[in-house]
VMD Tcl script that draws the C-alpha trace (Angstrom):
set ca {
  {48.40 -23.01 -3.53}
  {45.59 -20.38 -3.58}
  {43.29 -20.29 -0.60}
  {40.18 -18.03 -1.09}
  {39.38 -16.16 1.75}
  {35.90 -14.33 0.88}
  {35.16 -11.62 3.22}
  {32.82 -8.84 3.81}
  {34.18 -5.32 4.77}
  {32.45 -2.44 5.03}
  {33.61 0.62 3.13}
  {35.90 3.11 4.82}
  {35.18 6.47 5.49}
  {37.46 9.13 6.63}
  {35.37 11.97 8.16}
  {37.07 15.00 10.07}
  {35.80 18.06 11.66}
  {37.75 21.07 12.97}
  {38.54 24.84 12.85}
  {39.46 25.31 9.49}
  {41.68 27.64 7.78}
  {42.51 28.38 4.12}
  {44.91 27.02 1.67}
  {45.35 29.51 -0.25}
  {44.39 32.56 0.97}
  {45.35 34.92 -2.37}
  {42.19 33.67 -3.83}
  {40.32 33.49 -0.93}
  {36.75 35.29 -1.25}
  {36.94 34.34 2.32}
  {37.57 31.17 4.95}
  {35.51 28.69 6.10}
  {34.16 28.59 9.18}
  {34.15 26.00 12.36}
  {32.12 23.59 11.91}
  {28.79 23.00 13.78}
  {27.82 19.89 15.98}
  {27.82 16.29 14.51}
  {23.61 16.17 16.23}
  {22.92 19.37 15.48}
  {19.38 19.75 13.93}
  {19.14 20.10 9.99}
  {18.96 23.03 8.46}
  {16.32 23.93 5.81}
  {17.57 25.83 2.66}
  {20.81 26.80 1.26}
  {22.44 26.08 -2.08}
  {25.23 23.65 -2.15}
  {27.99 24.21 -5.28}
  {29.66 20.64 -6.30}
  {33.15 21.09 -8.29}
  {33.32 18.30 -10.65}
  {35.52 17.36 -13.57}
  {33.33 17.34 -16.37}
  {30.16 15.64 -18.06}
  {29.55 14.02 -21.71}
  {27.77 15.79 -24.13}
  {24.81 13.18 -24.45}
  {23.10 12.22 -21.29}
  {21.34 8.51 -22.63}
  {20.95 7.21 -19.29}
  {21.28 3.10 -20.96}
  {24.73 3.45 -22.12}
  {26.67 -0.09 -21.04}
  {28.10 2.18 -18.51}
  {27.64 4.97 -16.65}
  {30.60 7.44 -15.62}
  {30.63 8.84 -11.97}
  {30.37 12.07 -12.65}
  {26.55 11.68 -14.47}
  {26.04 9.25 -11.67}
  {26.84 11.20 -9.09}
  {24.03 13.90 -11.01}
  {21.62 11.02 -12.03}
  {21.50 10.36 -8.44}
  {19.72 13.34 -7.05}
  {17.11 13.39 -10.37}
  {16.19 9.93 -10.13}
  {15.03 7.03 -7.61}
  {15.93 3.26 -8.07}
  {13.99 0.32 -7.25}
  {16.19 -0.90 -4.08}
  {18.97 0.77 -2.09}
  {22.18 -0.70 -1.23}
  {24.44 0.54 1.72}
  {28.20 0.41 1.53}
  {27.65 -3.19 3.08}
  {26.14 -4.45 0.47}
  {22.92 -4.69 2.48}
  {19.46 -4.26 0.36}
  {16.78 -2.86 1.28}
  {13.32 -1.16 -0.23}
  {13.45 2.32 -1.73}
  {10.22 1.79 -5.12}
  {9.99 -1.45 -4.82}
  {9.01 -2.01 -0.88}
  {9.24 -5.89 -0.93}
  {10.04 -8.67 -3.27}
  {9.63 -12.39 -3.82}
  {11.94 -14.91 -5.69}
  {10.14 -17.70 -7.05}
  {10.67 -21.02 -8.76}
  {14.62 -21.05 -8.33}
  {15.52 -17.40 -8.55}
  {13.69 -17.11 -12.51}
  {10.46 -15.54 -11.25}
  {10.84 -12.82 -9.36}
  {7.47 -10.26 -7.92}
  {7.89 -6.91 -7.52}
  {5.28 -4.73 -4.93}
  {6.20 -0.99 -5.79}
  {5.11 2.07 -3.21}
  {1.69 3.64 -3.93}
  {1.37 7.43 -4.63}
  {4.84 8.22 -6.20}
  {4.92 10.30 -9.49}
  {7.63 11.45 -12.07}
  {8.07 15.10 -11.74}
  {6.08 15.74 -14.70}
  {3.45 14.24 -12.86}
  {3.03 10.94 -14.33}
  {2.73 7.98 -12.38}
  {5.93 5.75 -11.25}
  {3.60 2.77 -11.21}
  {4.11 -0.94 -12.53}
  {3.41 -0.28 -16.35}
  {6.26 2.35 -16.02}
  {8.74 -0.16 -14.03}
  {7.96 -2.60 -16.82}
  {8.56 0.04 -19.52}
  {12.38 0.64 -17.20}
  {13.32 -2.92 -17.09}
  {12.55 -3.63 -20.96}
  {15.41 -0.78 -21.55}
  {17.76 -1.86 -18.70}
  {17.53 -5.55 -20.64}
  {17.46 -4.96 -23.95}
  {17.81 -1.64 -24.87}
  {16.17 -0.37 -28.31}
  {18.80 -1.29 -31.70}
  {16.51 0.71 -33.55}
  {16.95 3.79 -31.94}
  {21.08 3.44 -30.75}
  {19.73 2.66 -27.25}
  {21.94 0.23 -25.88}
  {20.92 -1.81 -22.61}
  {22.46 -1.74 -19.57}
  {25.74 -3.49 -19.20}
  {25.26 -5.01 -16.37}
  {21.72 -6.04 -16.30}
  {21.06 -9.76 -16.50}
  {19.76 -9.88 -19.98}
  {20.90 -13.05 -21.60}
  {18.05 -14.18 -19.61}
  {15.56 -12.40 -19.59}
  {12.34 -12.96 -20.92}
  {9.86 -11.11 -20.13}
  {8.08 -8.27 -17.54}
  {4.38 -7.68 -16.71}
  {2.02 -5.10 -14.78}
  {-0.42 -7.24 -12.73}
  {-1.98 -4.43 -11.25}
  {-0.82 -0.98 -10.95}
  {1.63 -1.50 -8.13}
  {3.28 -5.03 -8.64}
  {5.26 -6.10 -11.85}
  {5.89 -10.29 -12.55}
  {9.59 -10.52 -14.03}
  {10.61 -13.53 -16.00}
  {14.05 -15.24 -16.79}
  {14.65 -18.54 -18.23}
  {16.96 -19.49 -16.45}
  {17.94 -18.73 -12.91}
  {18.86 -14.67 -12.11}
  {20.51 -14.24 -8.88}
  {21.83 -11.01 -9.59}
  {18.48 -9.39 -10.50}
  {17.28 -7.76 -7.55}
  {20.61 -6.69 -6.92}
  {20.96 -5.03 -10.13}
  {18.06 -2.98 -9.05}
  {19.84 -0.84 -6.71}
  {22.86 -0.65 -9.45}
  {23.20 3.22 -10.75}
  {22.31 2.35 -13.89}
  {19.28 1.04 -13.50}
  {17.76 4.44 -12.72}
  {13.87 5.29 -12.87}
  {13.32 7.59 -15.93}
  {9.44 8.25 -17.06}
  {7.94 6.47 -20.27}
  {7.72 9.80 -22.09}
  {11.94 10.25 -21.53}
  {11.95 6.76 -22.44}
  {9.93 7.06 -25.30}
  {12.34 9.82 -26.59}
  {14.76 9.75 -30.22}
  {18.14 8.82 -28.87}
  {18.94 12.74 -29.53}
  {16.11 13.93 -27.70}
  {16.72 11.40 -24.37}
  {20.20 12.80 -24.53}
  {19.00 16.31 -23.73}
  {19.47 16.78 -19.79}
  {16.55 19.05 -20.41}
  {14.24 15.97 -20.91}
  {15.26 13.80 -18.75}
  {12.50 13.42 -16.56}
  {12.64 11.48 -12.77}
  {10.89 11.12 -9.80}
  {14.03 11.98 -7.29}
  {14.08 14.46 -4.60}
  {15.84 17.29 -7.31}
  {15.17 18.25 -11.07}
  {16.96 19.97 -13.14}
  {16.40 23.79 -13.16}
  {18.87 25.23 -15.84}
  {22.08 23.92 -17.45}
  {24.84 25.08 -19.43}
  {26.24 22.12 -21.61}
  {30.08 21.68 -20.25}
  {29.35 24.26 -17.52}
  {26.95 24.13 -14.90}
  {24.16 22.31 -14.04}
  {21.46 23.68 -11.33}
  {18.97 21.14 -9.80}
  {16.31 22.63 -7.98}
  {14.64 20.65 -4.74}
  {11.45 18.92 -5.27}
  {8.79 20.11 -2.34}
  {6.44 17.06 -2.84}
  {9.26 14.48 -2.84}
  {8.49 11.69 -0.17}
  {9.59 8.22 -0.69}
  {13.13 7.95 -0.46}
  {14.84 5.19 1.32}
  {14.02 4.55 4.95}
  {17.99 3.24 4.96}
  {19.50 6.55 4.33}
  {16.97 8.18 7.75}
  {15.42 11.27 5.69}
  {12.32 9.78 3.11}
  {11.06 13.57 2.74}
  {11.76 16.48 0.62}
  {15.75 17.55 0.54}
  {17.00 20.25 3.25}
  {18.52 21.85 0.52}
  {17.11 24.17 -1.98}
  {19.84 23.68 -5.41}
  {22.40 22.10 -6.20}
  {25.11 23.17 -8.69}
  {27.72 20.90 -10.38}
  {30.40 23.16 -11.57}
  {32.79 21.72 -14.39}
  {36.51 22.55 -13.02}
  {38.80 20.12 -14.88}
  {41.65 21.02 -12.74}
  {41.72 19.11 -9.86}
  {44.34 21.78 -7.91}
  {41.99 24.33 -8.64}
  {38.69 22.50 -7.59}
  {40.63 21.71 -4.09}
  {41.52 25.13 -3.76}
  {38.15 26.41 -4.42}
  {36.59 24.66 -1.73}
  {39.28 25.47 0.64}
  {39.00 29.68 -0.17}
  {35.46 28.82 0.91}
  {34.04 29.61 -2.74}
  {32.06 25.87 -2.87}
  {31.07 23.36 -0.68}
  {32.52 19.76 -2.70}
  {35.18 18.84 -4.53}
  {35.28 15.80 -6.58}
  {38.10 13.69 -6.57}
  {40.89 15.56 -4.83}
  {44.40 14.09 -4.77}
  {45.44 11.25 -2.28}
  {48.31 12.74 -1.08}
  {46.39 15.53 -0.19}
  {43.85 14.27 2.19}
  {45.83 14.07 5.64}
  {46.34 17.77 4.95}
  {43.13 18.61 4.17}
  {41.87 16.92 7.32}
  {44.62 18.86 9.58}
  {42.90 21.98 8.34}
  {39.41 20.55 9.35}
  {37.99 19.81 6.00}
  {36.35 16.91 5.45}
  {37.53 13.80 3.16}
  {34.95 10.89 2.46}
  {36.71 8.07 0.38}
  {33.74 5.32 0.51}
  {34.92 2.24 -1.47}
  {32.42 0.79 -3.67}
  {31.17 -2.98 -4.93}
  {32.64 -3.89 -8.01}
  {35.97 -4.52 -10.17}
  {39.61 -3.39 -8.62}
  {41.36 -0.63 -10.57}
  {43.80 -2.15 -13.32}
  {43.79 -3.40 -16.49}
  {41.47 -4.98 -19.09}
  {43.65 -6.77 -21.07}
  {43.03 -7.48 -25.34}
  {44.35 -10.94 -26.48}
  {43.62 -10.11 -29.58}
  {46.24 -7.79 -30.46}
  {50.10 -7.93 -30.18}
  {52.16 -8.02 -27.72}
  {49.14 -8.95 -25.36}
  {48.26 -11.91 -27.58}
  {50.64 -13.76 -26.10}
  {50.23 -15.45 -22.64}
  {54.22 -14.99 -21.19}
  {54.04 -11.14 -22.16}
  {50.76 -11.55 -19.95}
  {51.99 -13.07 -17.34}
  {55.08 -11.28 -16.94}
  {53.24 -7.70 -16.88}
  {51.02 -9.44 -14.15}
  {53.85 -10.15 -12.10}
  {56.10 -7.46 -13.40}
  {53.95 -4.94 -11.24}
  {55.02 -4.02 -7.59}
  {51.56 -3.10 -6.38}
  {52.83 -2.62 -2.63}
  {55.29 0.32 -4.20}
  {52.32 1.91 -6.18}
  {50.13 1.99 -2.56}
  {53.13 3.26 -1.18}
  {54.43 5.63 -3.72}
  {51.19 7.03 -4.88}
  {48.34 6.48 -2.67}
  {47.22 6.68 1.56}
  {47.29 3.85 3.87}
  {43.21 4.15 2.46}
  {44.22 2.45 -0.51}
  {44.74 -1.80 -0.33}
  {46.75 -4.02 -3.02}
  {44.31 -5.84 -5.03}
  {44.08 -9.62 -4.31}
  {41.72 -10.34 -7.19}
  {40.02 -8.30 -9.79}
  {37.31 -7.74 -7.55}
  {37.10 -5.70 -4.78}
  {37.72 -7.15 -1.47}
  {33.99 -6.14 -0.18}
  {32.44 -8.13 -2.49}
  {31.47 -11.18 -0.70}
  {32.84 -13.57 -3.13}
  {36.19 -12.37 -3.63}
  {39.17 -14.47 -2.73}
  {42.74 -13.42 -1.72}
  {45.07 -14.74 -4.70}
  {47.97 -12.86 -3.83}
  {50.63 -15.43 -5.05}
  {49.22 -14.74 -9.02}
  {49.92 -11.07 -8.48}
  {53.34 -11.25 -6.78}
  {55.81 -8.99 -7.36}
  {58.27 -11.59 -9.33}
  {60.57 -9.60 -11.62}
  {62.73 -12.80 -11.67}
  {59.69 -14.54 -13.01}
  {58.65 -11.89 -15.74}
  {62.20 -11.93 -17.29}
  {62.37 -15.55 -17.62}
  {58.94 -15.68 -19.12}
  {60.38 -13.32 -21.41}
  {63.09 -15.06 -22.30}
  {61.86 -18.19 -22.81}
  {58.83 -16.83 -25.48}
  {61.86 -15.25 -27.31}
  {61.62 -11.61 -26.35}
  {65.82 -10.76 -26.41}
  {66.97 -7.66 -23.98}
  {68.67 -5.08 -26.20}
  {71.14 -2.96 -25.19}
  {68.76 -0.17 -24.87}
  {67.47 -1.59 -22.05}
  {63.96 -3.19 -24.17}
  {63.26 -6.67 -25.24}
  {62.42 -7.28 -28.77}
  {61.68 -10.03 -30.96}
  {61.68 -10.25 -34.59}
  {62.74 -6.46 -34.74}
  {59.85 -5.23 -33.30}
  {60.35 -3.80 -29.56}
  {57.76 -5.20 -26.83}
  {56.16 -1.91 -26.34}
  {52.77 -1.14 -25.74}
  {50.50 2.52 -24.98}
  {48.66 3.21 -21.85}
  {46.29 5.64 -21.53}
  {45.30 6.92 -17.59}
  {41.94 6.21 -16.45}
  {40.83 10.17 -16.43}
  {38.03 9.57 -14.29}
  {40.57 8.18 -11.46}
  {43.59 11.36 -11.64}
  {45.81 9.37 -9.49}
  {46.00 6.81 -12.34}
  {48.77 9.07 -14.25}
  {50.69 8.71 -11.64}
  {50.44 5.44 -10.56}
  {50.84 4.44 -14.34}
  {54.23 6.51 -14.58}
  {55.26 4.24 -11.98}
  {54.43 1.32 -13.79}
  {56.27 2.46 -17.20}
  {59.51 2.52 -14.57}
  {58.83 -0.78 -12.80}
  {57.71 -2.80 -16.29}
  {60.84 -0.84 -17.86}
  {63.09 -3.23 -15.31}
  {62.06 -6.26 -17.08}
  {62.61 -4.73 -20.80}
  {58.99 -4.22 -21.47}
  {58.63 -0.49 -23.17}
  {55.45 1.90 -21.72}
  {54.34 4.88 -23.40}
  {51.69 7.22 -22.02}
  {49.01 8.57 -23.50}
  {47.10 11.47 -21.30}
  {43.42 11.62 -22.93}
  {40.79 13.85 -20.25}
  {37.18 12.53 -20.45}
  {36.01 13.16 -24.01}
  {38.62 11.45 -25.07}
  {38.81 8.57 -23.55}
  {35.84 6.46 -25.36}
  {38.18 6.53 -28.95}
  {40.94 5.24 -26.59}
  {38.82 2.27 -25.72}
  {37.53 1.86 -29.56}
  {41.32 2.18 -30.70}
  {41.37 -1.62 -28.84}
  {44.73 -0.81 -26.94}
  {46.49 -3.51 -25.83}
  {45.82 -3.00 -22.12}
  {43.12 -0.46 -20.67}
  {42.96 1.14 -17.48}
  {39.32 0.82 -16.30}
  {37.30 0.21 -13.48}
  {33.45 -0.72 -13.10}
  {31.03 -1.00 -9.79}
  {28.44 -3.37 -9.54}
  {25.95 -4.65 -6.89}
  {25.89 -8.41 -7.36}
  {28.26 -10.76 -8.77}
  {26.24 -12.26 -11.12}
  {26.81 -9.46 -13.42}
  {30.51 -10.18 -13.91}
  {29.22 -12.63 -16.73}
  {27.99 -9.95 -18.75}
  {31.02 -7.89 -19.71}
  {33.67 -11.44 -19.49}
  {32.89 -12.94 -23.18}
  {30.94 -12.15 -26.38}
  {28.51 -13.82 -25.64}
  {24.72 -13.01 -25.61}
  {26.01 -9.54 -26.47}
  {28.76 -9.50 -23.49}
  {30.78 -6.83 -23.71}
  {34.06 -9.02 -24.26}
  {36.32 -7.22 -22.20}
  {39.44 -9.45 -22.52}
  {38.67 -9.62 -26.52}
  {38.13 -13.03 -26.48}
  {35.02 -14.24 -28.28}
  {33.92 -17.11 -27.27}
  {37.55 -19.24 -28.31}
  {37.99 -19.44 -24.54}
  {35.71 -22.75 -23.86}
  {36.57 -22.57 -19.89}
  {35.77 -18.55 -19.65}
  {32.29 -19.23 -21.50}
  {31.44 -22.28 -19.18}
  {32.45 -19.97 -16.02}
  {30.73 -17.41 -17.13}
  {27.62 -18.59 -18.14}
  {27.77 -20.91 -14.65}
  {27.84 -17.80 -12.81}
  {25.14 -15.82 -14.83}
  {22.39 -19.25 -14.20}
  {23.13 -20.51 -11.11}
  {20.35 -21.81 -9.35}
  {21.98 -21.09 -5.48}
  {24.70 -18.65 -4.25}
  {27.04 -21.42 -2.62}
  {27.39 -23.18 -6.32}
  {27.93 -19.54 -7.93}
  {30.59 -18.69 -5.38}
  {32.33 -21.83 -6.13}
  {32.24 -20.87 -9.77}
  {33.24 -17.53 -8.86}
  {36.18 -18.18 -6.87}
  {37.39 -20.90 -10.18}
  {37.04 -17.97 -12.38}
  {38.78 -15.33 -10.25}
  {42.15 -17.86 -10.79}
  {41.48 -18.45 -14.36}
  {41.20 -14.66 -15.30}
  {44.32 -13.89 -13.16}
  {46.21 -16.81 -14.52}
  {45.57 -16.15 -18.13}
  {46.75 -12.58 -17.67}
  {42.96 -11.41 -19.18}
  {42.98 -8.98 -15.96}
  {45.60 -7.35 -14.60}
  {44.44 -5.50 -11.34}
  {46.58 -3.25 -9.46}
  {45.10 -1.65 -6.26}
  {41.67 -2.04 -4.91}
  {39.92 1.19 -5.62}
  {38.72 4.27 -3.76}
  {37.26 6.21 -6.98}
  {35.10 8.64 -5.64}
  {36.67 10.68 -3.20}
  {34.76 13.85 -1.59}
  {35.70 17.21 -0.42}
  {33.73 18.57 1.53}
  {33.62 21.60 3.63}
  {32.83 21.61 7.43}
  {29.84 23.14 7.20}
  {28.25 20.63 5.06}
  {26.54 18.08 7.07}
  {24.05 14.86 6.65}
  {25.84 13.22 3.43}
  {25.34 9.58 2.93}
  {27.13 7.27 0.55}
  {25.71 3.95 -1.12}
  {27.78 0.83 -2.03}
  {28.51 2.21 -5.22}
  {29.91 5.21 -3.37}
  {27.76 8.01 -4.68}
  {26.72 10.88 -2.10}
  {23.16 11.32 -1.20}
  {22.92 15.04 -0.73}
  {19.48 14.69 -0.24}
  {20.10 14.17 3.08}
  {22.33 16.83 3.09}
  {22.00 20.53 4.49}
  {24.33 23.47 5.30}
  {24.98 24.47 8.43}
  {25.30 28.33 9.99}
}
mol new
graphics top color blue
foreach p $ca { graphics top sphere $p radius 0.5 }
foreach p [lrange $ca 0 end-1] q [lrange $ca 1 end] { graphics top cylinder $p $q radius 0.2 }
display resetview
């Protein structure tokens, strides 16, 4: 029996301050120092240098999704409409109140007064309306796609009524629009970026916001320098600093290496690190650096899985992967006591996730006689086959989570147990977009999001879903679900729908989740202080300053 126990938790956050020392002193340009008081008064000025593992060439802001590492840059260049916490809590940022009207498919929009792009144009209601018609439909004509997970099969319609309050229209109930609103890719760009050739609005160079940084000077691949706005004041009262940043640049330096971007920070050469290693943080923290590992509202790490190709076609090879997995060993093996086992496919901080632990039990008993019984013989090279063709299947690491090589290494050993063949395939960044197009028969992703609502979008085909488990629209109970959850008319119905489809997905074998996920993990040296995180888990560094 599965009992759903949907809970709440607030992202965790491992801070630590203390004399600090280097780790490797030979390429040391020198050490950092102690740090200075947690209320010690901001500090105006200073340039802040943020090692991070690389960006993609084109910078189209609408893309179905958005990495972390242009998030974490679209961030400081751009407001949104709302602001979420790592609760899950919204609250105004643009938009400084809302209504919901006639059963969640009218919703009213009153946006702040005074704030302008920083070419100087006006973020008013005609250029909110000219966002949201992007975020929902995108532009076919000119490659723009819409956002992923904007609730657009929906949609009808936005207006201006006056220059600060936009109408927005759905016809059928939206619960997950204002929600979506604080999302990170729903990001405030002006009508003249907007307006741009799909070439053009990929040029960093042009992409125009109204957040507390713009971009100064880039070097495609590089470095990119953002430069602090003076006249910046209206950011969100949640974060406690509305005003101009305390910092004068910022520079995002591509270091692929995730050794050396560690080690950089800890000579005292840069200030963040992106994404260090797990098994490096209690270290890190002994020597007094600083390691935030916010955990953010969305999908677990694992798998999407394709039933439309072989040997994932097939519901036992499904089902014995899903409970061929020792997730416990993986947390264990490859992660901190940070990291949880994934109960679900979605993370346990979103409110409507349940605990179905038995469907993801490590079962290896279970697995082989799956196997067995769909006709998949154990040779005597230790692999099942069937037909003379070996069950074998590719998986390619999730290169914007490093720890997934290793914790998929594990997985080739534990999946090799029950005669089921894993090869690797190690892809960085640019690559990993033809891995996804190559329709692999299980790929390592993971995805944030602010509402559940969205889910719908990216389950089935349908209304130009993104189809993630490859399965049309054949699956009659996966369209109903999700198209329950997308128009539901209150949240206690949708949660019911919710917690039915979490048990579907994880019975059919479309998802296979492994641990829930700390993506964006932060370095950061002593001496930076004031950083805030959102419940997608993105630093604020706008709140941020250096201290002496």
């Amino acid at each position: 029996m599965i009992i759903s126990k949907r809970i709440r938790r607030a992202a965790s956050a491992v801070v630590a301050a203390a004399a600090t020392t280097a780790l490797l002193a030979a390429c040391a340009a020198g050490t950092a120092s102690a740090p200075s008081s947690s209320d010690s008064a901001p500090v105006e000025g200073g340039d802040l240098t943020f090692l991070i593992q690389g960006y993609d060439a084109g910078w189209v802001s609408s893309k179905t999704s958005i990495s972390s590492y242009e998030g974490n840059l679209w961030g400081e260049i751009t407001d949104k409409l709302i602001y979420v916490d790592e609760q899950g809590t919204l609250s105004p940022w643009i938009a400084t109140s809302w209504e919901e009207l006639n059963g969640a498919t009218e919703f009213v929009l009153h946006l702040k007064e005074r704030v302008t792009f920083s070419d100087g144009s006006p973020l008013d209601a005609a250029a909110v309306v000219d966002n949201i018609n992007i975020w929902a439909k995108g532009d076919p004509d000119r490659g723009i796609s819409k956002v992923g997970l904007f609730p657009s099969g929906n949609f009808d319609r936005a207006e201006a009524t006056d220059s600060s309050t936009v109408h927005v229209f759905f016809t059928s109930p939206a619960l997950s629009f204002i929600p979506t609103l604080a999302y990170h890719g729903t990001i405030l760009l002006s009508p003249a970026t907007l307006a741009l050739p799909i070439d053009d609005q990929a040029d960093l160079a042009q992409q125009v916001g109204s957040g507390p940084f713009t971009v100064k000077s880039f070097t495609q691949g590089d470095s990119y320098v953002l430069e602090k706005r003076p006249d910046y004041d209206w950011g969100p009262e949640a974060i406690g600093h509305t005003g101009a940043a305390y910092l004068d640049t910022i520079t995002y330096k591509v270091i692929k290496d995730t050794s050396v971007r560690t080690s950089t920070v800890a000579s005292g050469q840069a200030d963040v690190a992106y994404n260090v290693e797990p098994q490096e943080i209690e270290s890190l923290t002994d020597q007094g650096f600083v390691v935030d590992t916010p955990r953010y509202l969305g999908f677990t790490d694992g798998f999407q899985v394709d039933t439309s190709v072989a040997p994932t076609n097939e519901l036992a090879v499904r089902q014995a992967i899903q409970h061929g997995i020792d997730r416990q060993d993986i947390v264990d093996t490859v992660y901190t006591d940070k990291w949880d086992v994934a109960t679900s496919f979605l993370q346990g901080n979103v409110p409507e996730a349940g605990d179905y632990s038995e469907l993801l039990s490590y079962d290896p008993d279970k697995s082989e006689k799956l196997l067995d019984e769909a006709g998949w013989v154990l040779g005597s090279d230790g692999y099942r086959s069937k037909d003379g063709t070996t069950l074998e299947f590719t998986v390619t690491p999730n290169p914007y989570v490093p720890s997934t090589q290793a914790e998929d290494e594990l997985i080739a050993q534990q999946l090799k147990r029950i005669g089921i063949k894993v090869n690797l395939n190690v892809v960085d960044v640019s690559g990993y977009a033809a891995v996804l197009a190559a329709h692999p028969p299980l790929f390592q992703t993971s995805r944030s999001f602010v509402d559940v609502g969205t889910v719908a979008g990216v389950l089935t085909s349908q209304n130009k879903g993104e189809d993630w488990f490859k399965t049309g629209t054949s699956d009659q109970k996966l369209n109903d679900l999700a198209n329950g959850i997308a128009t539901a008319s209150d949240r206690d119905s949708r949660t019911a729908l919710v917690d039915e489809l979490q048990q579907y997905v994880l019975e059919q074998g479309y998802s296979i989740p492994t641990v829930q996920l700390v993506q964006r993990l932060y370095l950061l040296s002593p001496k930076v202080k004031g950083v805030t995180f959102n419940g997608l888990a993105f630093a604020n560094f706008a709140t941020a300053w250096i201290a002496p």
